[in-house]
TORMAR-267184 format. One record per residue (C-alpha): residue number from 1; x, y, z; residue in one letter. Coordinates in Angstrom, 3 decimals. Example, Ala and Ser with C-alpha at 12.3 -4.5 7.8 and 13.67 -1.06 7.14 Angstrom:
2
+-----+----------+----------+----------+------+
! seq !        X !        Y !        Z ! type !
+-----+----------+----------+----------+------+
!   1 !   12.300 !   -4.500 !    7.800 !    A !
!   2 !   13.670 !   -1.060 !    7.140 !    S !
+-----+----------+----------+----------+------+
***
This chain:
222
+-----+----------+----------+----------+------+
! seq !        X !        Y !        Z ! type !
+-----+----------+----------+----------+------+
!   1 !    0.000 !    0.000 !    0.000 !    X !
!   2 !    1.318 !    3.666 !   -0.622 !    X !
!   3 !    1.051 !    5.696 !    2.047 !    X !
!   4 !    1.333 !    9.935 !    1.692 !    X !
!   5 !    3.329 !   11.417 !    4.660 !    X !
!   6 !    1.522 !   14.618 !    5.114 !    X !
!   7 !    3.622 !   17.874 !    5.731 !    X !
!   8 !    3.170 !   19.237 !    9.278 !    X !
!   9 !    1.606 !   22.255 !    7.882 !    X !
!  10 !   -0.612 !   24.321 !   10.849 !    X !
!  11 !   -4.100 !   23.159 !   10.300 !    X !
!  12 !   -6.924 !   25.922 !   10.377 !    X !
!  13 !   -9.502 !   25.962 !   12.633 !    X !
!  14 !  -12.346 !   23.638 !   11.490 !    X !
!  15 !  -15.023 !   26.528 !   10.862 !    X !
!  16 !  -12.564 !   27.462 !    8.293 !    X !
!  17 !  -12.554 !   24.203 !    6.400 !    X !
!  18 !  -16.009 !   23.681 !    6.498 !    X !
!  19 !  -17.107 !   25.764 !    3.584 !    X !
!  20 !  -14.457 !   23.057 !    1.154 !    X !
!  21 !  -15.752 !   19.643 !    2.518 !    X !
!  22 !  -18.625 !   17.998 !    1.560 !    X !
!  23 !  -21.382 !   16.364 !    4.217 !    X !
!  24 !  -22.955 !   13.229 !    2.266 !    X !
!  25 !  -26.357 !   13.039 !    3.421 !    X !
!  26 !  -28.072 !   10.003 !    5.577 !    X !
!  27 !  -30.147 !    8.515 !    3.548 !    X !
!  28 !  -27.928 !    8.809 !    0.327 !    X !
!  29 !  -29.324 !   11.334 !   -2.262 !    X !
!  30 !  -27.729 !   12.689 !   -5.167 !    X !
!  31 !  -25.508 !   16.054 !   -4.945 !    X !
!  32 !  -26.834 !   19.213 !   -6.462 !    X !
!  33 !  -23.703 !   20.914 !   -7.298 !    X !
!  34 !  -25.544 !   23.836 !   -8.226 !    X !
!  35 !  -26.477 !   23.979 !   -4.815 !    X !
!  36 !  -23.387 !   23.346 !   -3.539 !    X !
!  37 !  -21.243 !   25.441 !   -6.054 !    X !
!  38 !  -23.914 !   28.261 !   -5.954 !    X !
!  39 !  -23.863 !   28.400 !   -9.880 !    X !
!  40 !  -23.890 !   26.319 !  -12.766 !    X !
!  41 !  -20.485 !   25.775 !  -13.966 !    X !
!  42 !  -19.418 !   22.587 !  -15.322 !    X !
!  43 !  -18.465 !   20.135 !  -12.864 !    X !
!  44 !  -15.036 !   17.691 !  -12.384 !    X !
!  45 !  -13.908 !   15.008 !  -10.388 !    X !
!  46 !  -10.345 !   13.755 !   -8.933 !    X !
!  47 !  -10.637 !   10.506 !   -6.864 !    X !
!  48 !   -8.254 !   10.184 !   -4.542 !    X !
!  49 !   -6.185 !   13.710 !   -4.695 !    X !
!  50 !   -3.587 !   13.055 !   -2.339 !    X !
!  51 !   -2.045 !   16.481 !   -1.266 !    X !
!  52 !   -4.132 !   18.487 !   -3.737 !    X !
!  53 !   -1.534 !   19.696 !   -5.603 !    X !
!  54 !   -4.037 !   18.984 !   -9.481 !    X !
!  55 !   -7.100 !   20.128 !   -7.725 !    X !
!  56 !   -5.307 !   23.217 !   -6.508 !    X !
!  57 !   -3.309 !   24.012 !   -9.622 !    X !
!  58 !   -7.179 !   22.933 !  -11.328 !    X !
!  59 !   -8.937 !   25.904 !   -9.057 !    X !
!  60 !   -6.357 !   28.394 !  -10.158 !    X !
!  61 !   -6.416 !   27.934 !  -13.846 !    X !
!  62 !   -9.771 !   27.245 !  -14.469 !    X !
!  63 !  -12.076 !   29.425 !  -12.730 !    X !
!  64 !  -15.012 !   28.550 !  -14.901 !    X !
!  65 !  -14.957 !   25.062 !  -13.932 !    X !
!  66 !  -15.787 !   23.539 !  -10.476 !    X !
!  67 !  -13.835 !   20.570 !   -8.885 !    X !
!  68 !  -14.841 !   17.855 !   -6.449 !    X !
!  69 !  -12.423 !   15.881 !   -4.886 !    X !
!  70 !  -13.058 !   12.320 !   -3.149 !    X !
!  71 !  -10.203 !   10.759 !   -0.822 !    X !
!  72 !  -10.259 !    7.998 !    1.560 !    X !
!  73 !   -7.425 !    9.523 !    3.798 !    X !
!  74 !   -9.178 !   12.180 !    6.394 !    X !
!  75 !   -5.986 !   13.497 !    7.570 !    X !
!  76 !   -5.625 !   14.274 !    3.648 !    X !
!  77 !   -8.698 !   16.052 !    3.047 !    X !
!  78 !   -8.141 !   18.305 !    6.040 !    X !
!  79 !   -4.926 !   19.029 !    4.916 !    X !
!  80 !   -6.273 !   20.093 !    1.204 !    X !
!  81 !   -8.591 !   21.967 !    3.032 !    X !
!  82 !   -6.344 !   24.047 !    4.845 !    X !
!  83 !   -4.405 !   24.862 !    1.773 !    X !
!  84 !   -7.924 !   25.760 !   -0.390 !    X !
!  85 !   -8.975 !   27.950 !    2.499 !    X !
!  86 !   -5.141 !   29.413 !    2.998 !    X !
!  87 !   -6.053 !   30.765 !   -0.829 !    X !
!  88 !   -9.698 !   31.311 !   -0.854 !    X !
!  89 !  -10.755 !   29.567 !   -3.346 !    X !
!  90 !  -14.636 !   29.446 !   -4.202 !    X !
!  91 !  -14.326 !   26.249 !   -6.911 !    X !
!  92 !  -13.615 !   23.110 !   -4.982 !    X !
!  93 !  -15.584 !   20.990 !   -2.552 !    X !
!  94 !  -13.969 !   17.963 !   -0.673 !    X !
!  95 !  -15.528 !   14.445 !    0.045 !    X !
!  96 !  -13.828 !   12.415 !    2.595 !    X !
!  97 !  -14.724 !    8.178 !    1.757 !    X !
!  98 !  -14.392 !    5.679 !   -0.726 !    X !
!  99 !  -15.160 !    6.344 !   -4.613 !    X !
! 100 !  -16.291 !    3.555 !   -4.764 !    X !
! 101 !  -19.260 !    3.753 !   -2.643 !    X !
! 102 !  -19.900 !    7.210 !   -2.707 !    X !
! 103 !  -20.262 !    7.422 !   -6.708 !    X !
! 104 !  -23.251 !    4.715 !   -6.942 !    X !
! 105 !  -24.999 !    6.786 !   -4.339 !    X !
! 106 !  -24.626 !   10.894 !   -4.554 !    X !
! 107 !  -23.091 !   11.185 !   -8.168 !    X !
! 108 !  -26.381 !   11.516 !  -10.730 !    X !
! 109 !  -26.207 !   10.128 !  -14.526 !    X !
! 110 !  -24.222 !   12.669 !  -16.599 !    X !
! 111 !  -23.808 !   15.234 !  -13.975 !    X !
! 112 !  -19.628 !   15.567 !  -15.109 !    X !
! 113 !  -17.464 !   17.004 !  -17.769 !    X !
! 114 !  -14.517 !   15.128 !  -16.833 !    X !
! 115 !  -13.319 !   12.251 !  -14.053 !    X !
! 116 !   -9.484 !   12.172 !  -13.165 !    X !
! 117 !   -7.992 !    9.532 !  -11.459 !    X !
! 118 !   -4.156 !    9.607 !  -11.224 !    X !
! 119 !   -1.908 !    6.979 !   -9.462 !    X !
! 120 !   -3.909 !    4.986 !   -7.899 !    X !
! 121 !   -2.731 !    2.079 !   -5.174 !    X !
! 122 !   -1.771 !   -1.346 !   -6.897 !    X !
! 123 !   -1.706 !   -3.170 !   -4.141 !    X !
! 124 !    1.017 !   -5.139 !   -4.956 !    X !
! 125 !   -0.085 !   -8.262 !   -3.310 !    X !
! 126 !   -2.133 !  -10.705 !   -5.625 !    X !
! 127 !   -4.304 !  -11.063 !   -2.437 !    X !
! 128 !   -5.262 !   -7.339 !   -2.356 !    X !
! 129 !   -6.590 !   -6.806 !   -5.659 !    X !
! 130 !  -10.181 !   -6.560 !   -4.830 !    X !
! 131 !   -8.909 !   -3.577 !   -2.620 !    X !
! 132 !   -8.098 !   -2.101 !   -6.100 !    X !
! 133 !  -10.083 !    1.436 !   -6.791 !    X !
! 134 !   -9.971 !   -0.100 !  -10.844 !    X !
! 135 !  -12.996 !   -2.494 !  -11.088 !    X !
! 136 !  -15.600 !   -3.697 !  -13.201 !    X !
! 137 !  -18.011 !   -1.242 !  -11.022 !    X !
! 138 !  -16.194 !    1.499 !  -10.828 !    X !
! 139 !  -15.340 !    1.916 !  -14.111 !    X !
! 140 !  -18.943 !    1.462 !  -14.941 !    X !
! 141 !  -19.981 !    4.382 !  -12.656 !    X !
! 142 !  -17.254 !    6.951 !  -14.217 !    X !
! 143 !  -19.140 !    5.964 !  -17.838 !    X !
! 144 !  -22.602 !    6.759 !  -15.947 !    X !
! 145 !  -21.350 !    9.835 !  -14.429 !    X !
! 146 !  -20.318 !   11.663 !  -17.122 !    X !
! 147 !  -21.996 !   13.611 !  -19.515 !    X !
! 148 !  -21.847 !   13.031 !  -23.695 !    X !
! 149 !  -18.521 !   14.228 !  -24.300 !    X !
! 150 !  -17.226 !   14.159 !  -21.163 !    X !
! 151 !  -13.730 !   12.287 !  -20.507 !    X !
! 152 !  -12.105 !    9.940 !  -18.444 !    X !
! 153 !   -8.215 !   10.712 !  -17.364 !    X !
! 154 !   -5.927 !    8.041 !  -16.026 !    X !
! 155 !   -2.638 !    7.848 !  -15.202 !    X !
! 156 !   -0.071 !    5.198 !  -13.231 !    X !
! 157 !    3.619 !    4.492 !  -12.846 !    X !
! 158 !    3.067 !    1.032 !  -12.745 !    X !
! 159 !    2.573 !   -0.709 !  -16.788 !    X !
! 160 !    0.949 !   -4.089 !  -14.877 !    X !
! 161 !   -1.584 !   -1.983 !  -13.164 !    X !
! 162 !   -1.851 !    0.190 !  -16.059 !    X !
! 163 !   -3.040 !   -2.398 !  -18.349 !    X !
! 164 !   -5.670 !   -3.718 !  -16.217 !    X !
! 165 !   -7.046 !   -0.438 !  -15.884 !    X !
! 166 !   -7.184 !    0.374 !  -19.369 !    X !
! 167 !   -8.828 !   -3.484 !  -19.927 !    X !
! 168 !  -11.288 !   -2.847 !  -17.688 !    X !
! 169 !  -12.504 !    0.651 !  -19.543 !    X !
! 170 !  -12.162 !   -1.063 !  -23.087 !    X !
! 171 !  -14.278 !   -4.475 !  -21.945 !    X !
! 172 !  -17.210 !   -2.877 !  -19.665 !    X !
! 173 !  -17.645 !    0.490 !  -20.983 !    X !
! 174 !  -18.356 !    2.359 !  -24.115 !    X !
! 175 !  -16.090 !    4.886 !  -23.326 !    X !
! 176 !  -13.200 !    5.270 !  -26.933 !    X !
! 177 !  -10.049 !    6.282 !  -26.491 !    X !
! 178 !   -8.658 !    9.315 !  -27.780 !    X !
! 179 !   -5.716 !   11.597 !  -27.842 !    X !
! 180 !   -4.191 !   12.146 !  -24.181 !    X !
! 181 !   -3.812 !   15.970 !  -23.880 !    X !
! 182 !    0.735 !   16.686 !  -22.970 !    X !
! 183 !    0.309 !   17.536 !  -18.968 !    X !
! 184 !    1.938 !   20.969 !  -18.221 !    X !
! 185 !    5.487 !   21.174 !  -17.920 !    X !
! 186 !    5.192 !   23.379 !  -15.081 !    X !
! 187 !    5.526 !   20.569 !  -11.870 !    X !
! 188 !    3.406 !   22.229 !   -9.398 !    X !
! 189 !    0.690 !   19.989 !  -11.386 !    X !
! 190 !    3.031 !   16.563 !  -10.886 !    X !
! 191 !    1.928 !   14.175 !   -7.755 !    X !
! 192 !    4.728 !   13.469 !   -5.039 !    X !
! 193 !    4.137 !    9.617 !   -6.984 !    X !
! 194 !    4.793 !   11.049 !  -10.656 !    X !
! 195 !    7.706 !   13.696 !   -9.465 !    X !
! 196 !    9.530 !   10.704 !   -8.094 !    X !
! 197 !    8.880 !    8.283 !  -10.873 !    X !
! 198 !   10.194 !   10.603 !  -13.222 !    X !
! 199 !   13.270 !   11.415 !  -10.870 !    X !
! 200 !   14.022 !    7.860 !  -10.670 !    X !
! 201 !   13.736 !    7.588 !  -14.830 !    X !
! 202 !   10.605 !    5.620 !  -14.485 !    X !
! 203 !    7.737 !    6.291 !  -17.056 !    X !
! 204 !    4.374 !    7.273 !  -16.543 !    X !
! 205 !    1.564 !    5.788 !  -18.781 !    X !
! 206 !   -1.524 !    8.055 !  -19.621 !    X !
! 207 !   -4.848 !    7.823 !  -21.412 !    X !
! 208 !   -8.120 !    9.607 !  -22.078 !    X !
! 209 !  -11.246 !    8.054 !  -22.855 !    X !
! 210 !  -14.290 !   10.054 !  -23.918 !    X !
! 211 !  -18.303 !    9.942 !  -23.991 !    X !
! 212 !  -19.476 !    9.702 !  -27.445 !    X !
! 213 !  -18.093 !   11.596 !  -29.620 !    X !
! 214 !  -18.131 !   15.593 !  -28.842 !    X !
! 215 !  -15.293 !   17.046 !  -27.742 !    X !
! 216 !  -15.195 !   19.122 !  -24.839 !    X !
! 217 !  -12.328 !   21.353 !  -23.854 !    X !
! 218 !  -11.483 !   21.227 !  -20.329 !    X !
! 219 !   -8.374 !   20.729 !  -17.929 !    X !
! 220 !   -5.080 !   18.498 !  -19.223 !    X !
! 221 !   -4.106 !   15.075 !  -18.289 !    X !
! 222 !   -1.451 !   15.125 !  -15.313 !    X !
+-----+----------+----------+----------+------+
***
C-alpha cells in the first residue's frame, strides 16, 4: 500500500474548512452541485487527490470550472482543506470516503465534464486486488457519471496496473479512447508519486477516454 506522509503544515480551525468539505447526506441522495457550487459551472472530479496539488493548480487555472475531490485519507482532506482555504478559493468541494461507494450513491447520470484519477494504489499483493479502486463497477460508474462528451483521465507508474485499468474501460464500458492531452510542464501539477517516478527515470503511462463523440475542452491530463 502507498502511504502519503503529510507535511506538518498548521491546520486551520475547522469553521474554516467547512465551507471546502462535503457532508454526504443520511439517507444517500444525489448532490446538487448547483447547490453546492452556488452556480452552474461545469463540474469535475479527482478521486483520490492526495495532497491536492491537481485540484489546486485545477482551481487556479480554471475558474469557470468547479472541482470535487473524493479521498479515503481524512488526515488528507483536512490538509487540502487548509491549503484551499489558505487561498480562498470558491471552486472546490472535498468528500472524505471511498469512490467507490460514494459514486453509486450521490453522483447523478451525466452530472460531469470530466473524471481524473491519477496513481492509484496497486496493491502489490495478488491477495489485495479486490482492494483495487480499478474495477468492473467502478469503471462502470465513471461511464454513468459523465456527460456526452465528457472524458475519463488516467494515469499510473506502474505498466501491470496500467493495463488492467485500461482493460477494464475497453471491456465494460463504451467509453473510446482518444488523444491524451501533454500535462503541463510546469511541476506544481506533478503528484509526489509522478515527481519521483520521473526522478528515478521511471515512465508514466496516460490515457483519455471520452463519452461519445463531442469534444469538450477542459483541464489536461497530469
Amino acid at each position: 500500500m502507498r502511504r502519503t506522509l503529510i507535511p506538518r503544515d498548521k491546520r486551520l480551525p475547522l469553521e474554516r474548512l467547512t465551507p471546502y468539505l462535503v457532508s454526504l447526506p443520511e439517507p444517500p441522495q444525489t448532490l446538487d452541485f448547483v447547490a453546492i457550487f452556488g452556480n452552474a459551472h461545469p463540474v469535475e472530479l479527482e478521486v483520490g487527490f492526495g495532497k491536492g496539488g491537481f485540484l489546486l493548480q485545477c482551481a487556479l487555472h480554471y475558474p469557470q470550472i468547479n472541482f470535487v475531490g473524493i479521498e479515503i485519507e481524512k488526515a488528507l482532506v483536512l490538509y487540502v482543506a487548509t491549503r484551499l482555504a489558505k487561498r480562498g478559493l470558491p471552486n472546490v468541494r472535498l468528500i472524505h470516503g471511498d469512490a467507490r461507494r460514494i459514486l453509486p450513491s450521490y453522483f447523478a447520470d451525466q452530472s460531469l465534464q470530466a473524471v481524473h484519477v491519477y496513481f492509484p494504489d496497486p496493491w502489490w499483493k495478488r491477495r489485495h486486488h479486490k482492494r483495487r479502486l480499478f474495477q468492473q463497477d467502478f469503471v462502470g460508474q465513471c461511464e454513468r457519471i459523465l456527460c456526452p462528451g465528457g472524458r475519463l483521465l488516467m494515469a499510473s507508474d506502474v505498466a501491470e496496473y496500467f493495463e488492467v485499468m485500461k482493460g477494464l474501460v475497453r471491456t465494460h464500458t463504451q467509453l473510446q479512447e482518444t488523444t491524451c492531452p501533454e500535462p503541463p510542464a510546469d511541476q506544481q501539477w506533478l503528484t509526489n508519486f509522478e515527481r519521483k517516478a520521473l526522478q528515478q527515470g521511471r515512465s508514466v503511462f496516460r490515457a483519455t477516454y471520452v463519452k461519445g463523440d463531442v469534444r469538450l475542452k477542459g483541464t489536461p491530463c497530469r
